[in-house]
Biopython code that builds the backbone (N, CA, C, O; Angstrom):
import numpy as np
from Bio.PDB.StructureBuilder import StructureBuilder

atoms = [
    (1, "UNK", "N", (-60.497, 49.269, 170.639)),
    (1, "UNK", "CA", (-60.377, 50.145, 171.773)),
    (1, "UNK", "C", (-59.461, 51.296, 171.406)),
    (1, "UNK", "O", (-58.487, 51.077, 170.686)),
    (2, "UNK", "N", (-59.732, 52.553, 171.880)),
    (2, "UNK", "CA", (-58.731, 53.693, 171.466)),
    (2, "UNK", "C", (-58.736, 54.475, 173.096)),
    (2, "UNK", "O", (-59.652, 54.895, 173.804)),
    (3, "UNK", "N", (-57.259, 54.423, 173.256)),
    (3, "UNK", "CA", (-56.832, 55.046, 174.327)),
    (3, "UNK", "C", (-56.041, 56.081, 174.259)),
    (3, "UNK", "O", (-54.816, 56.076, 174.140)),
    (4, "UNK", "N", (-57.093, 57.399, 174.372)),
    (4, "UNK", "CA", (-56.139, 58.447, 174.397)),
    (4, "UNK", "C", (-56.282, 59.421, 175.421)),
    (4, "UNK", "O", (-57.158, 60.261, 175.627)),
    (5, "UNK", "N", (-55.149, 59.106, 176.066)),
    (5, "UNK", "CA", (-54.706, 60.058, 177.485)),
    (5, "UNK", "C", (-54.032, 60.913, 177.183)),
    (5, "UNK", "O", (-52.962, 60.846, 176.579)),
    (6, "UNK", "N", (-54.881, 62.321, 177.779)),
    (6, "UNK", "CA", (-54.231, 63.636, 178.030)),
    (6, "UNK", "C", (-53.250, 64.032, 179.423)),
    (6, "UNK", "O", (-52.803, 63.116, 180.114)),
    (7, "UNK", "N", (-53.020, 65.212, 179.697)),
    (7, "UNK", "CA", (-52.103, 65.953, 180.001)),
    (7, "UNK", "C", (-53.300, 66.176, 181.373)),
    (7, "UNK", "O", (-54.387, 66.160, 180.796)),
    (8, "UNK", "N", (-53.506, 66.329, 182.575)),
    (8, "UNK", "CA", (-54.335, 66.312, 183.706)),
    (8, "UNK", "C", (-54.397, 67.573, 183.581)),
    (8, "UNK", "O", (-55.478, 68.051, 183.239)),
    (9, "UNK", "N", (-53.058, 68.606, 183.865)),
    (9, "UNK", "CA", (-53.465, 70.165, 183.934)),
    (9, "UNK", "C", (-53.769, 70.792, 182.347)),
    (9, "UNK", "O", (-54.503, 71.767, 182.191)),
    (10, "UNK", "N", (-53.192, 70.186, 181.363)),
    (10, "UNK", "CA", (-53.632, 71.165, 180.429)),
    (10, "UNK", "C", (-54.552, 70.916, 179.484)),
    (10, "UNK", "O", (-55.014, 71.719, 178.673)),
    (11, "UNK", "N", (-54.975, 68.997, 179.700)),
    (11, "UNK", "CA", (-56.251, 68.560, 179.115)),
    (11, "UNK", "C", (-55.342, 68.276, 177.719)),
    (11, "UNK", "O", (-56.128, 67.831, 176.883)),
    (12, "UNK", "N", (-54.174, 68.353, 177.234)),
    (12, "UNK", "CA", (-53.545, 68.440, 176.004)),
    (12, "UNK", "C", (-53.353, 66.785, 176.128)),
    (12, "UNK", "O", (-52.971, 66.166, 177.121)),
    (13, "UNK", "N", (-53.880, 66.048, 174.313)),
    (13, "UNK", "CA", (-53.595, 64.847, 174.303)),
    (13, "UNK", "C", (-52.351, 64.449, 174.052)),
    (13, "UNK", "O", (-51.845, 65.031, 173.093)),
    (14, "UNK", "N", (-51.605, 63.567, 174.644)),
    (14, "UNK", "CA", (-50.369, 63.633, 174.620)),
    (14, "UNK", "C", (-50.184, 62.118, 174.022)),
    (14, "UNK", "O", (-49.101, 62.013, 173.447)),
    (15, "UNK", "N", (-50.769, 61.222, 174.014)),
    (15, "UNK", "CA", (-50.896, 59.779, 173.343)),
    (15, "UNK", "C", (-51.955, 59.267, 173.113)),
    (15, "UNK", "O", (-52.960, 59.600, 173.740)),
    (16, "UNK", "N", (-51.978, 57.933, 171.741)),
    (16, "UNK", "CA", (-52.949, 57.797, 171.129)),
    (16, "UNK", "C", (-52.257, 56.049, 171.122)),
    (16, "UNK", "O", (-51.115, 55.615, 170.967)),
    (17, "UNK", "N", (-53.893, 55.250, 171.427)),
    (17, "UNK", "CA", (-53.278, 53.727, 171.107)),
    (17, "UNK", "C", (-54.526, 52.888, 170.145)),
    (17, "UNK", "O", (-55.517, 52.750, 170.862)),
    (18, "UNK", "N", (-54.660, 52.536, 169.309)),
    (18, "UNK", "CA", (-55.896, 52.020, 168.960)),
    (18, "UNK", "C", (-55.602, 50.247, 168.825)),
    (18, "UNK", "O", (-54.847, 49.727, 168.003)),
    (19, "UNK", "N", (-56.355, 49.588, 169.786)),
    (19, "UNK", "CA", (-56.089, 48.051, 169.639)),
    (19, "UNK", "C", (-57.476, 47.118, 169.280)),
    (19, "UNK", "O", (-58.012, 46.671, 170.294)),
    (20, "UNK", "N", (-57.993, 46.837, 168.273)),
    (20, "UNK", "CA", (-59.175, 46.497, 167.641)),
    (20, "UNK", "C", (-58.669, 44.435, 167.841)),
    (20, "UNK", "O", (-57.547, 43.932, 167.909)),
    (21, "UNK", "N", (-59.851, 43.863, 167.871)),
    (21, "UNK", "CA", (-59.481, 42.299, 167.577)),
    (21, "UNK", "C", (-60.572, 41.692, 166.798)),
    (21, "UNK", "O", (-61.650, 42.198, 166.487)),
    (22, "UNK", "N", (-60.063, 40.406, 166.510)),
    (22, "UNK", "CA", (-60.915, 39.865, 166.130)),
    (22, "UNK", "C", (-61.775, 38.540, 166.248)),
    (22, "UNK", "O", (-62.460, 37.860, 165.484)),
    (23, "UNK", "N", (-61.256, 38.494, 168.112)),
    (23, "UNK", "CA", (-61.603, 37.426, 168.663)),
    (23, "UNK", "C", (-60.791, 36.307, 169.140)),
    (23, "UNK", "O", (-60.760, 35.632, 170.169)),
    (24, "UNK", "N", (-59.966, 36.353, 167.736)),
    (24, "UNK", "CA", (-58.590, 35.378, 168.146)),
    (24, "UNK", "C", (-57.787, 35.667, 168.912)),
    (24, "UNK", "O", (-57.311, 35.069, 169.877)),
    (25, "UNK", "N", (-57.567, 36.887, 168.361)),
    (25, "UNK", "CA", (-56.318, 37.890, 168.711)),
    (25, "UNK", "C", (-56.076, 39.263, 168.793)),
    (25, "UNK", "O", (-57.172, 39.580, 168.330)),
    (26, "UNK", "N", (-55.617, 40.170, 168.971)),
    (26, "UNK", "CA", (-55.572, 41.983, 169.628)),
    (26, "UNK", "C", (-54.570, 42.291, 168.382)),
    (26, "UNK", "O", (-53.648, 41.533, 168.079)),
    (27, "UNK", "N", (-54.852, 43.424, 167.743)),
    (27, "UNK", "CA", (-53.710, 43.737, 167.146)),
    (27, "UNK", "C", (-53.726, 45.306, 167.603)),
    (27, "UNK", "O", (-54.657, 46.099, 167.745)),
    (28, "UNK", "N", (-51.860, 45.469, 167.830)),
    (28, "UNK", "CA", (-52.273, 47.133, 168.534)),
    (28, "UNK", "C", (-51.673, 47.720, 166.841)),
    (28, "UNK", "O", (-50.644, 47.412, 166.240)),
    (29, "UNK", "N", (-52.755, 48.619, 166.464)),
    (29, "UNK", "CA", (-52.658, 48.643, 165.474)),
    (29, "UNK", "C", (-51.432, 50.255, 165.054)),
    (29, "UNK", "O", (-50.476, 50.562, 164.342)),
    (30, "UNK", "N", (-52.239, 50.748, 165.962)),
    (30, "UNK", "CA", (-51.176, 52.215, 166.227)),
    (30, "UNK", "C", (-51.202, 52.883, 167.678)),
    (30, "UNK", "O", (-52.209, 53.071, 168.361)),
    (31, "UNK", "N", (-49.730, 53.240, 168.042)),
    (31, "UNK", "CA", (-49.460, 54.125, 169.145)),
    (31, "UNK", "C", (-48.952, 55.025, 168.706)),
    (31, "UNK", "O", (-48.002, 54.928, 167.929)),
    (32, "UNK", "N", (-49.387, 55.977, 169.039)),
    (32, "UNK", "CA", (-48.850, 57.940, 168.651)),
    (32, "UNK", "C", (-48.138, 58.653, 169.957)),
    (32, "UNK", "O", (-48.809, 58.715, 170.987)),
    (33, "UNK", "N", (-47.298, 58.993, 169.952)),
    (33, "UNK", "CA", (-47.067, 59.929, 171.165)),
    (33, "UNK", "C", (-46.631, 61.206, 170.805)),
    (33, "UNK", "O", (-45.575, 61.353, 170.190)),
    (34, "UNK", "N", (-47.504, 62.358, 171.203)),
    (34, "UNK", "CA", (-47.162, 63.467, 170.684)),
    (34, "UNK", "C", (-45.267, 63.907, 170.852)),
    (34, "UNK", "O", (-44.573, 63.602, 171.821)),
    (35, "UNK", "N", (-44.861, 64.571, 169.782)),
    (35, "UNK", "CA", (-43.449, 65.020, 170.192)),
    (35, "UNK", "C", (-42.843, 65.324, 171.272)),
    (35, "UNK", "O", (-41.729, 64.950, 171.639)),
    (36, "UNK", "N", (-44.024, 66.426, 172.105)),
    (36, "UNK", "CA", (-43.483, 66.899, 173.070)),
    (36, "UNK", "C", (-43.505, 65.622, 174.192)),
    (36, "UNK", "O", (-42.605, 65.877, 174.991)),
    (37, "UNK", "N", (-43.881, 64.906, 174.406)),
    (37, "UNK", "CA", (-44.451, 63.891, 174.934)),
    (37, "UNK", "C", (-43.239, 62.866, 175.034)),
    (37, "UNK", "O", (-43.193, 62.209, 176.074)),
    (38, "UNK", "N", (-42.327, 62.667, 174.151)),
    (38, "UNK", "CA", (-41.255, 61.296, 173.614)),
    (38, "UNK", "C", (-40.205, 61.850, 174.858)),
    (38, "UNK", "O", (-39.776, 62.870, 175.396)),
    (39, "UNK", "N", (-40.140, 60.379, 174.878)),
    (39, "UNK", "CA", (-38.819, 60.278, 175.900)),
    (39, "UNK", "C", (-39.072, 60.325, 177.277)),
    (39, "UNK", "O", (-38.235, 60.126, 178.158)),
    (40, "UNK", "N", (-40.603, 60.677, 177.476)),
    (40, "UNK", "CA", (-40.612, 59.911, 178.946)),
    (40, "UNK", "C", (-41.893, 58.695, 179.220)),
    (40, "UNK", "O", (-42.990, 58.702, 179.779)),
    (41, "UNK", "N", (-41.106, 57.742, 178.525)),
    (41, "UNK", "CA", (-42.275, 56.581, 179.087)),
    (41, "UNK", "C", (-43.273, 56.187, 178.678)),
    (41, "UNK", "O", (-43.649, 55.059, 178.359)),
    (42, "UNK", "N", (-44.095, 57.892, 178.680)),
    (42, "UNK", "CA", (-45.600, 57.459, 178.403)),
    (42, "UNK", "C", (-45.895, 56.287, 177.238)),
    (42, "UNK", "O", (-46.805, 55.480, 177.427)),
    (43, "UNK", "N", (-45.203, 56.247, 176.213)),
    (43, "UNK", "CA", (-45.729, 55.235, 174.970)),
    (43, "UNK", "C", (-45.962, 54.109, 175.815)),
    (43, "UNK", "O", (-47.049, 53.532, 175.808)),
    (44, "UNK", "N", (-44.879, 53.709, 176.643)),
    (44, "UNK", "CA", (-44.638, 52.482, 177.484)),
    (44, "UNK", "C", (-46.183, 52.103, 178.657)),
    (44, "UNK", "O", (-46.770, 51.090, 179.038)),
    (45, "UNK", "N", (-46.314, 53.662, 178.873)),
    (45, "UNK", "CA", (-47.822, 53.021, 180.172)),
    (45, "UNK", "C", (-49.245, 52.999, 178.959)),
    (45, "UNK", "O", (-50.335, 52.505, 179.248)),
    (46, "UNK", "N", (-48.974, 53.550, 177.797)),
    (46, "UNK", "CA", (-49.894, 53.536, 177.008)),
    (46, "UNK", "C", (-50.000, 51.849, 176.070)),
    (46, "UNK", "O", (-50.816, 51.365, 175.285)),
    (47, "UNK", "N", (-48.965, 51.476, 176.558)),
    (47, "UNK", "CA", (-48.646, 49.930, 175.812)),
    (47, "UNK", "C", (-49.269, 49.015, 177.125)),
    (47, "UNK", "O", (-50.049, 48.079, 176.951)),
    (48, "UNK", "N", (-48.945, 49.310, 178.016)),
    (48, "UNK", "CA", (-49.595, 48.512, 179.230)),
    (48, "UNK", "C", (-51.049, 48.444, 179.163)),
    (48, "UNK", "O", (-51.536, 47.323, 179.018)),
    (49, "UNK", "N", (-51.839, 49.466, 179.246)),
    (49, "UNK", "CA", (-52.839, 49.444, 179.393)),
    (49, "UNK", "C", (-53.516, 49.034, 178.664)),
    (49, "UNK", "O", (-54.562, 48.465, 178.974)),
    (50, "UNK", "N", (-52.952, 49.274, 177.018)),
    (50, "UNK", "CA", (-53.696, 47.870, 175.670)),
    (50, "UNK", "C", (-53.437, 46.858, 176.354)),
    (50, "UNK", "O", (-54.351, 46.420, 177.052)),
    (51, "UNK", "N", (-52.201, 46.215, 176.369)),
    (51, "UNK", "CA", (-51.842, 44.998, 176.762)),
    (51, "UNK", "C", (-52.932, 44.334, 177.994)),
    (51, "UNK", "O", (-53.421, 43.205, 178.036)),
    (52, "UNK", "N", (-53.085, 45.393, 178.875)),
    (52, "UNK", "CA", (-53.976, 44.600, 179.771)),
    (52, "UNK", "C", (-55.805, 44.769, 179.736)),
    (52, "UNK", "O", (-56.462, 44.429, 180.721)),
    (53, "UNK", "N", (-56.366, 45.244, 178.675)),
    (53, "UNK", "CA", (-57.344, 45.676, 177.705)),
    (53, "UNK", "C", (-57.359, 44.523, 177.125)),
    (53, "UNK", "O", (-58.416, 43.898, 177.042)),
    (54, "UNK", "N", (-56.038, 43.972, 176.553)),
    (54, "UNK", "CA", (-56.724, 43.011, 175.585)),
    (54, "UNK", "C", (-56.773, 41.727, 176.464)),
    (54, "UNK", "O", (-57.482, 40.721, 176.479)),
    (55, "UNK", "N", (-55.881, 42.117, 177.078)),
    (55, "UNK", "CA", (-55.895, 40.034, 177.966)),
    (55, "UNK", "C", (-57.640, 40.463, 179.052)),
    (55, "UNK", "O", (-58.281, 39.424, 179.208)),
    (56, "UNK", "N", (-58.232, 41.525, 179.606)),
    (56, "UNK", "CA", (-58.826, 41.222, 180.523)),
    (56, "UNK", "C", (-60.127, 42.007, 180.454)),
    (56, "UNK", "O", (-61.065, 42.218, 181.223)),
    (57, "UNK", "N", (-59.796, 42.346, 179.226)),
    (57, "UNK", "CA", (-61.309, 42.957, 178.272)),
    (57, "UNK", "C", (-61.921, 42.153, 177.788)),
    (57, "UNK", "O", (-62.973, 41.588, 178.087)),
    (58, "UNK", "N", (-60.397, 42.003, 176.011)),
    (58, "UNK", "CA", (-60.859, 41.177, 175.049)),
    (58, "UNK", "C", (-60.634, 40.105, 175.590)),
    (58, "UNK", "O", (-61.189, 39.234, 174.921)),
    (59, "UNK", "N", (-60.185, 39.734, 176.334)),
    (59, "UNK", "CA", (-59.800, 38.263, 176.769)),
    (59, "UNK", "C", (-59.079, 37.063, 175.481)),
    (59, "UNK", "O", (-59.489, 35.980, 175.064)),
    (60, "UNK", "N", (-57.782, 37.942, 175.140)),
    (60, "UNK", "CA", (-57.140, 37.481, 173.694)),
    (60, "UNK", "C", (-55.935, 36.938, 174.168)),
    (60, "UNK", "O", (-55.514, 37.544, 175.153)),
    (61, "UNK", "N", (-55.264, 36.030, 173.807)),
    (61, "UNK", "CA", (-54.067, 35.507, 174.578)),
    (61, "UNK", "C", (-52.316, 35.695, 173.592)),
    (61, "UNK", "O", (-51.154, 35.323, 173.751)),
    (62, "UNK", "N", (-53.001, 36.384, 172.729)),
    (62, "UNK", "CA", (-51.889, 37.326, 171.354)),
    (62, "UNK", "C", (-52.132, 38.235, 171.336)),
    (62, "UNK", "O", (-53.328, 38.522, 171.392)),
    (63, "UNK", "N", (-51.150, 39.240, 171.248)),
    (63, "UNK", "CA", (-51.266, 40.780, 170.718)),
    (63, "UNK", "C", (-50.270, 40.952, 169.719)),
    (63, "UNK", "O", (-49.123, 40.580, 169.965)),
    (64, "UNK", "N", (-50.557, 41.470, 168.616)),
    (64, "UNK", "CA", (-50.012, 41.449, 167.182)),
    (64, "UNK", "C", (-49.612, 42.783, 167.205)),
    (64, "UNK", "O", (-50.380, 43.516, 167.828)),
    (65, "UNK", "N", (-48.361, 43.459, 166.569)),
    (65, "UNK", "CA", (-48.448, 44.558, 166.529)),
    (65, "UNK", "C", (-47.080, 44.723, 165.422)),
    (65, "UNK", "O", (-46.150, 43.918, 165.461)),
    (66, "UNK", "N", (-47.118, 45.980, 164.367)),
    (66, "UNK", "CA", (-45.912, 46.296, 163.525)),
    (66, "UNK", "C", (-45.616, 48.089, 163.697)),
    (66, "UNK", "O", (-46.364, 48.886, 164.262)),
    (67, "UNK", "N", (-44.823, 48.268, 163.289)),
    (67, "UNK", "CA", (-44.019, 49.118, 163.471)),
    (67, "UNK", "C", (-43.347, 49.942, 161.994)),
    (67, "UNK", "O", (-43.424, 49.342, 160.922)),
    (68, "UNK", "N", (-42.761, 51.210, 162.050)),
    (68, "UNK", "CA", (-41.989, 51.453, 161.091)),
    (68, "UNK", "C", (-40.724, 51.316, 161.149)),
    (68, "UNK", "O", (-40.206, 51.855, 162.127)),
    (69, "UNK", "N", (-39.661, 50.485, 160.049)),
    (69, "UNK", "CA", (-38.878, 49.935, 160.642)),
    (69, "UNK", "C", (-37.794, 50.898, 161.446)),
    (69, "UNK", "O", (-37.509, 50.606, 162.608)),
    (70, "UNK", "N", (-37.445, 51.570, 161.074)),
    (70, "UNK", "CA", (-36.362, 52.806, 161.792)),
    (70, "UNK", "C", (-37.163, 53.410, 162.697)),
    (70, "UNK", "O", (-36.708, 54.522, 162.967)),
    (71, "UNK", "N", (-37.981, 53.206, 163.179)),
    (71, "UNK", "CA", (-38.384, 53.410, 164.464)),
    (71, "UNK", "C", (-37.853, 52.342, 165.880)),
    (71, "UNK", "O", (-38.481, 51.571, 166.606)),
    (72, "UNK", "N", (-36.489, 52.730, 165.820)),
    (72, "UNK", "CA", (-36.389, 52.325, 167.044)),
    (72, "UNK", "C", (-36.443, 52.175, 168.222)),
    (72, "UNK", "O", (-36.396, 51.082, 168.786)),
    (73, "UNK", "N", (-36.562, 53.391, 168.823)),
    (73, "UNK", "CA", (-37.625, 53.561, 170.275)),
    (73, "UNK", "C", (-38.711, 52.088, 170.221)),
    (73, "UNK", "O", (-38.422, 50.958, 170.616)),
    (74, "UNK", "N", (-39.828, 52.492, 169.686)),
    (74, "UNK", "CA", (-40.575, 51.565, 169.151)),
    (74, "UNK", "C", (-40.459, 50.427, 169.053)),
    (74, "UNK", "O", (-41.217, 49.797, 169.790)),
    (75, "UNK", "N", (-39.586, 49.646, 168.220)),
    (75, "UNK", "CA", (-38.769, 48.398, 168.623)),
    (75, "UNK", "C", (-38.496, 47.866, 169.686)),
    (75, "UNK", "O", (-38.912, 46.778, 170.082)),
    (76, "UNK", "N", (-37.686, 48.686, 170.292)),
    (76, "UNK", "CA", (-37.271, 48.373, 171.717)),
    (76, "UNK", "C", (-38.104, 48.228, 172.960)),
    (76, "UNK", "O", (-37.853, 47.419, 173.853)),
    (77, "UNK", "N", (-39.339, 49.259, 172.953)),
    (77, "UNK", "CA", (-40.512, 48.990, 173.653)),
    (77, "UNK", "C", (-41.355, 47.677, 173.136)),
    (77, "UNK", "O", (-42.109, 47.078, 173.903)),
    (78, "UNK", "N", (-41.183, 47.326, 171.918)),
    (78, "UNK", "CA", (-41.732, 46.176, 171.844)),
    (78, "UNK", "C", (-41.133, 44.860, 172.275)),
    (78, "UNK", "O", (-41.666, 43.842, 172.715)),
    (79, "UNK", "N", (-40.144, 45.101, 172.077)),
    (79, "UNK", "CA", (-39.321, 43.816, 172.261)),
    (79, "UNK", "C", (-38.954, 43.493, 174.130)),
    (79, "UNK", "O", (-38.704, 42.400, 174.639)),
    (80, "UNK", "N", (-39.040, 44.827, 174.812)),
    (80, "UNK", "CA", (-39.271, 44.977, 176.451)),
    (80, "UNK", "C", (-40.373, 44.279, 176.647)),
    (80, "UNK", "O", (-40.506, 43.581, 177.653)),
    (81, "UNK", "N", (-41.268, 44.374, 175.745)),
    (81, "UNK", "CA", (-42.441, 43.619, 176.170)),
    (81, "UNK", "C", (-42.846, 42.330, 176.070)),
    (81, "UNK", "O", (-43.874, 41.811, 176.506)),
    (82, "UNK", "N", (-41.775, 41.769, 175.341)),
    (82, "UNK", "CA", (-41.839, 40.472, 175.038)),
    (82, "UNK", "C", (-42.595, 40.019, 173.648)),
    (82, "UNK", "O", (-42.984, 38.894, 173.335)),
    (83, "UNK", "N", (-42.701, 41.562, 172.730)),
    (83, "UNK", "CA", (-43.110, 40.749, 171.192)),
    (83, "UNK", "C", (-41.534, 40.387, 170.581)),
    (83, "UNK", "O", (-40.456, 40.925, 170.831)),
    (84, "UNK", "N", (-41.878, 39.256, 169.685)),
    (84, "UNK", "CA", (-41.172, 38.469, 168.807)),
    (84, "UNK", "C", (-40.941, 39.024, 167.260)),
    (84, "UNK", "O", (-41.969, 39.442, 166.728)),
    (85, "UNK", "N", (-40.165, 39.062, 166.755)),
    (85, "UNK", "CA", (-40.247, 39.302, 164.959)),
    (85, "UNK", "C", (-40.528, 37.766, 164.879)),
    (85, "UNK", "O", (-40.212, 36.785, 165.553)),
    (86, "UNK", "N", (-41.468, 38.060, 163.440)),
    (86, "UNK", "CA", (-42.162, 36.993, 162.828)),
    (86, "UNK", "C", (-42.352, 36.879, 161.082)),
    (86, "UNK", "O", (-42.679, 37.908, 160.491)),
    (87, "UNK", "N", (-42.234, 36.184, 160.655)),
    (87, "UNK", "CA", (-41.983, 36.664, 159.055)),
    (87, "UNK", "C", (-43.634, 37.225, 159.097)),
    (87, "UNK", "O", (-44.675, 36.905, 159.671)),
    (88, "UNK", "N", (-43.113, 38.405, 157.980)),
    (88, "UNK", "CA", (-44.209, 39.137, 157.694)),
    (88, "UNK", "C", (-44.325, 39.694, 156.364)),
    (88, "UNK", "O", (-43.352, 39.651, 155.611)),
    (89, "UNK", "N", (-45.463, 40.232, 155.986)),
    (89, "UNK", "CA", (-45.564, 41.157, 154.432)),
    (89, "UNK", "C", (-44.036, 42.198, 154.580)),
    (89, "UNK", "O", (-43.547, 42.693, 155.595)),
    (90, "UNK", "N", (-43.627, 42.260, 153.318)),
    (90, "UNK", "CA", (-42.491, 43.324, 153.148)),
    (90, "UNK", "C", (-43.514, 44.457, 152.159)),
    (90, "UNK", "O", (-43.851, 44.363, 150.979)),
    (91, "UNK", "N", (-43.804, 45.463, 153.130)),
    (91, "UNK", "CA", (-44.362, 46.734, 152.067)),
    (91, "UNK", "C", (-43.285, 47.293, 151.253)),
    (91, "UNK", "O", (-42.137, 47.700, 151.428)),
    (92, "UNK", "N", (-44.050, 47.160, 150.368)),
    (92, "UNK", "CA", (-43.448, 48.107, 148.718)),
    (92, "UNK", "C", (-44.325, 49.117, 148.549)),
    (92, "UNK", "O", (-45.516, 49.027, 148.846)),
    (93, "UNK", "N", (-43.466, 50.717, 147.783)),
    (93, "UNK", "CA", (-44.573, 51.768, 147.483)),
    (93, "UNK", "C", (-43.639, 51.803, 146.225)),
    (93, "UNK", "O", (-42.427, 51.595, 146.287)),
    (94, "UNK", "N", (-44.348, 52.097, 145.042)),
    (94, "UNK", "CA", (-44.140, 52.406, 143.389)),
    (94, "UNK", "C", (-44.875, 53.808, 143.520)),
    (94, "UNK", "O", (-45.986, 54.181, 143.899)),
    (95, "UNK", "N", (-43.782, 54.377, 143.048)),
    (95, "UNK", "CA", (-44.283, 56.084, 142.780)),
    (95, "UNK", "C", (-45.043, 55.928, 140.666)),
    (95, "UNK", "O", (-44.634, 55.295, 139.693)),
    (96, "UNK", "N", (-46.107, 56.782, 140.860)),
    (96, "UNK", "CA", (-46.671, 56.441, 139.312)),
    (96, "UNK", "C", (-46.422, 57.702, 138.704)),
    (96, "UNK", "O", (-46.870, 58.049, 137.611)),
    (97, "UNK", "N", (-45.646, 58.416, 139.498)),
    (97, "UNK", "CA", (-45.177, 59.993, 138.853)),
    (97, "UNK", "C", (-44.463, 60.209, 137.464)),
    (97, "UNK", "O", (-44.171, 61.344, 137.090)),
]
sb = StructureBuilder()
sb.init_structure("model")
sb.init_model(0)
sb.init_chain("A")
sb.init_seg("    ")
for serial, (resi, resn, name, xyz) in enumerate(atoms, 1):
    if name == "N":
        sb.init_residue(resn, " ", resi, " ")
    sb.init_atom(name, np.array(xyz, "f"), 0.0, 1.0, " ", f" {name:<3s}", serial, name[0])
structure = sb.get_structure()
């Protein structure tokens, strides 16, 4: 599912959510909120509406979701929501320069 809600008067997209599953489970795979956009909320009603997409769409009873870690905003909206840290892959990048 990809939910992206604009701006009513100026039609400008202001957030982006894409939550794909695979039957088991929802993973929200990415939320975007344009710059101008941060700091009021919206990520938060754009997290709701996956959230309730996946329980009463997909009918999934997990929603999986990661983050970049210094993204704290992000964090904190997740963790409002009641996701958990869980051991996970640690990404590595090797520069071949």
């Amino acid at each position: 599912m990809d939910i992206s809600p604009s701006h009513l008067s100026t039609g400008n997209l202001w957030g982006w959510i894409y939550i794909p599953s695979d039957g088991i489970f929802a993973y929200n795979l990415f939320t975007r909120m344009d710059e101008l956009y941060r700091g009021c909320k919206l990520g938060q009603a754009v997290k709701v509406l996956a959230l309730r997409y996946a329980r009463d769409v997909l009918q999934v009873s997990t929603v999986r979701t990661h983050h970049n870690t210094i993204n704290l905003p992000m964090i904190a909206i997740n963790r409002k929501f009641g996701y958990r840290q869980m051991p996970d892959f640690n990404s590595m990048e090797k520069s071949l320069d």
